[in-house]
N, C-alpha and C positions, 0 to 999 in steps of 0.2 A: 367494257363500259356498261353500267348499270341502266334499266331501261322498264318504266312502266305500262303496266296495260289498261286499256281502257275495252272494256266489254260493252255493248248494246243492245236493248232490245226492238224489234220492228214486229209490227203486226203482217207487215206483206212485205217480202222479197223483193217488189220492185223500189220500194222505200231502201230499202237496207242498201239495195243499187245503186238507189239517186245519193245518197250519203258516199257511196266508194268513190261513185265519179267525183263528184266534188270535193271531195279530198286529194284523189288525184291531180284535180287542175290547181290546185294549192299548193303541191309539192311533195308532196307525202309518197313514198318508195310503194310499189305494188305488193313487192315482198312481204311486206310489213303488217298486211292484213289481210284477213282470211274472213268468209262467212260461211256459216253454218247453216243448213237446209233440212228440210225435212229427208230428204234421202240419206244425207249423211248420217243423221241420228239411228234408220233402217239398215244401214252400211255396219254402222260402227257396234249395234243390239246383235248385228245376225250374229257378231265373233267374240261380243263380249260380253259376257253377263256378270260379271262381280262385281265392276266400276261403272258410276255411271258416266256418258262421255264429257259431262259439264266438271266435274270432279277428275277426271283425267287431265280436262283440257287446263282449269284451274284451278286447284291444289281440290286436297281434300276439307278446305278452309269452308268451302262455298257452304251457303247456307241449304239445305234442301227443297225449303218452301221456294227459294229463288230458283234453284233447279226445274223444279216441277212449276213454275212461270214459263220457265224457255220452253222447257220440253214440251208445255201446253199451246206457246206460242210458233215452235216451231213446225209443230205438228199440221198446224191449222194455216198454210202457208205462210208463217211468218221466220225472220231469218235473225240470225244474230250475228252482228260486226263485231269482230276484236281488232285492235291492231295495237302494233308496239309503237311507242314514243321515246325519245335518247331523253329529252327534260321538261323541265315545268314550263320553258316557253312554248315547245309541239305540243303540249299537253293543253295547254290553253287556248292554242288557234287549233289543235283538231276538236277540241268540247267546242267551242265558239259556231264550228262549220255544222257540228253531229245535232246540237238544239236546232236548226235551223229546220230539221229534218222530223218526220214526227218518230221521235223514238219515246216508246215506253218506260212512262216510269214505274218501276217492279215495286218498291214499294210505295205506290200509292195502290196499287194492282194487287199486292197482298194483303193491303188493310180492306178494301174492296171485297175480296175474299174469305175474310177472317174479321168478323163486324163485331164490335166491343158487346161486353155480357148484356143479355138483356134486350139489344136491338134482335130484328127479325129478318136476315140477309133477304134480298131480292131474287128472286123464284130468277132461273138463267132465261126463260122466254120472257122474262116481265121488262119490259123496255120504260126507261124515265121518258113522263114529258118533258120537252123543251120548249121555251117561248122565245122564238126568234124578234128583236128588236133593234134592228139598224144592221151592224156589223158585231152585237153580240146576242152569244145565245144564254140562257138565263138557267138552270139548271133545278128545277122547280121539288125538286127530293131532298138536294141540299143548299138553296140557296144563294151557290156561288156563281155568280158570273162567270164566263168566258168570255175569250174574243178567240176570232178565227182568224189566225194568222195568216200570210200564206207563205206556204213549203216551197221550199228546195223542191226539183226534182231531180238536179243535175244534169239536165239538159238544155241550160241558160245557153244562150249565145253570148259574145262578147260585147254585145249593145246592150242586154240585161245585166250587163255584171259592173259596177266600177270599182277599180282596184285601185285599193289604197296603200303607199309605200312606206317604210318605215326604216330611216339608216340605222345604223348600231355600229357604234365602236367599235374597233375590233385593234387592236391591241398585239403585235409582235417581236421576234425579236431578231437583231441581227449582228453578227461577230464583225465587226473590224478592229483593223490595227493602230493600235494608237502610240506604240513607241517600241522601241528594243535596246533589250540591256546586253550588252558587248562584254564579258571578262576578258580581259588578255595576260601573258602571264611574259614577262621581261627582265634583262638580267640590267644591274646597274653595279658601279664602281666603288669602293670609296678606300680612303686611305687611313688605316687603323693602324695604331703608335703603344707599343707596350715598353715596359721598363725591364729588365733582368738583371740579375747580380751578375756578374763573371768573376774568375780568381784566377791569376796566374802566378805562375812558380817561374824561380830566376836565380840564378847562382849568386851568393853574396861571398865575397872576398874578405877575411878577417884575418888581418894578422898581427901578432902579437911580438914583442919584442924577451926575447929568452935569453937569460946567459948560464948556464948549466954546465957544470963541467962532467963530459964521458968518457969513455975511452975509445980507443982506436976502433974497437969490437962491439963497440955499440951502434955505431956509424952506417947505413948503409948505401953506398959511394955508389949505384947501381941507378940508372935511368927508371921515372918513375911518372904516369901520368893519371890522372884524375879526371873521370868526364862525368858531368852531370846534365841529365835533360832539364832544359827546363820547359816547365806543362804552361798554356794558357786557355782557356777557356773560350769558345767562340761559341755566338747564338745558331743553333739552327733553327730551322723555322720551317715548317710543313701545314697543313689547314686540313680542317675535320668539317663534315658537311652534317648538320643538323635542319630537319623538317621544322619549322616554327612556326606555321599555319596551314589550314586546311580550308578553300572555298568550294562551297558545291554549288551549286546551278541546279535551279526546279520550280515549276510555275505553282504560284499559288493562286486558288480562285476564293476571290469575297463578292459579298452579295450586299447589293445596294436599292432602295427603292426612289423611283423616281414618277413623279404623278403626270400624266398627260392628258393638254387637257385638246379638245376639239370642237368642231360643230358638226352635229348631225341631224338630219334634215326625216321629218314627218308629212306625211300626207293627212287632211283630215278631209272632212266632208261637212256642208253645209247645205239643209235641205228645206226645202221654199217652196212653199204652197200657195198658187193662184187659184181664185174662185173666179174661174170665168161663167157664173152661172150667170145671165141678165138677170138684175131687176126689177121686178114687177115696178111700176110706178103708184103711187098712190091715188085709187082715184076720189073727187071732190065731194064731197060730203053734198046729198041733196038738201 
């Protein structure tokens, strides 16, 4: 089964934490994800110097500059979350859980680092001002507003958490039997009528009336007899066994589709803001 990765970055270790546990109580396999630390990066230099271990760990694709982010952030106790996901729907509830968390975005962090022709990068001690107003801060170098969210830190109890459910189809399949075909194989009767010639042979008697005159020495006065078979022809009749069909027996499988339809059932959320502030009454104009 085919499976993607999703990489992140954390400025600090205990973030990268709060992001496992919370994954964890989501569902998500232990196995399935690892974080990387600044001693590993010290573990893995002492024995290997050709590859670096961002490029071991994910292809030799990875970009460098993005390498030299982690290895900058790792160094400086920040930690990096990988974990595997089977599909686009784990891929979407583990991103879903991991924004919640402050992870680093590497390329905002590289263009940070790499300031377009002309601009003049920021000295590393020179700190932006910020003007705090309400619940955002103003970001007065570029402009942009923030807001300060609040983070995860994966130690929510189950009174801070509501869980929301979502049925899904799910779709199987099962053999039963729906009928059986029986061959039998049985002997039957029947009464066949053919035609034949026959010939028979028979003695025919012909006699003819003679007056002839012989002599005494022609005569033979001696006992005399004549036998002739006579042939008739009678049918005999025997039977010759001839194959005149062949059935065989063997299952055949076809393939049909059939739609099913269902209900399945979602949790949502609806959320309701009271201002229970009092207020002030207007007082009367003097």
């Amino acid at each position: 089964m085919s499976s993607e990765k999703i990489v992140t970055l954390f400025d600090t270790l205990e973030h990268a934490k709060a992001a496992e546990r919370n994954l964890l109580k989501a569902g998500f396999n232990e196995d399935d994800m690892s974080i990387i630390e600044s001693q590993h990066i010290k573990d893995y230099e002492a024995n290997n110097k050709d590859v670096s271990i961002w490029k071991r760990l994910f292809g030799n694709d990875v970009d460098d500059e993005y390498a030299a982010i982690y290895s900058d952030a790792v160094r400086t106790n920040g930690a990096v979350l990988s974990m595997k996901v089977k599909d686009e729907d784990e891929q979407a509830t583990a991103l879903a859980i991991l924004n919640r968390h402050q992870v680093v975005d590497v390329s905002q962090r590289q263009l940070q680092q790499t300031p377009p022709a002309g601009d003049t990068a920021l000295a590393p001690t020179e700190k932006r001002d910020t003007l705090t107003s309400g619940d955002k801060k103003v970001d007065t170098t570029s402009g942009v507003a923030k807001t300060d969210r609040p983070w995860l830190t994966g130690n929510e109890t189950k009174d801070e958490i509501l869980r929301l459910a979502k049925e899904e189809l799910e779709i199987g399949k099962r053999l039963v039997k729906e009928g059986t075909t029986r061959i039998r194989r049985y002997v039957t009767e029947e009464n066949v009528s053919r035609t034949i010639n026959l010939r028979e042979q028979h003695a025919e008697i012909l006699r003819q009336a003679v007056n002839k005159p012989v002599t005494d020495k022609d005569v033979d006065w001696s006992d005399k007899e004549i036998v002739i078979d006579e042939m008739a022809e009678k049918p005999v009749v025997s039977k010759s066994v001839h194959i005149t069909e062949e059935v065989a027996v063997k299952k055949a499988n076809t393939d049909r589709e059939e739609k099913v339809t269902d209900t399945v059932r979602q949790q949502h959320v609806d959320i309701e803001r009271n201002d229970t502030k009092e207020k002030k009454n207007d007082l009367p104009k003097p």
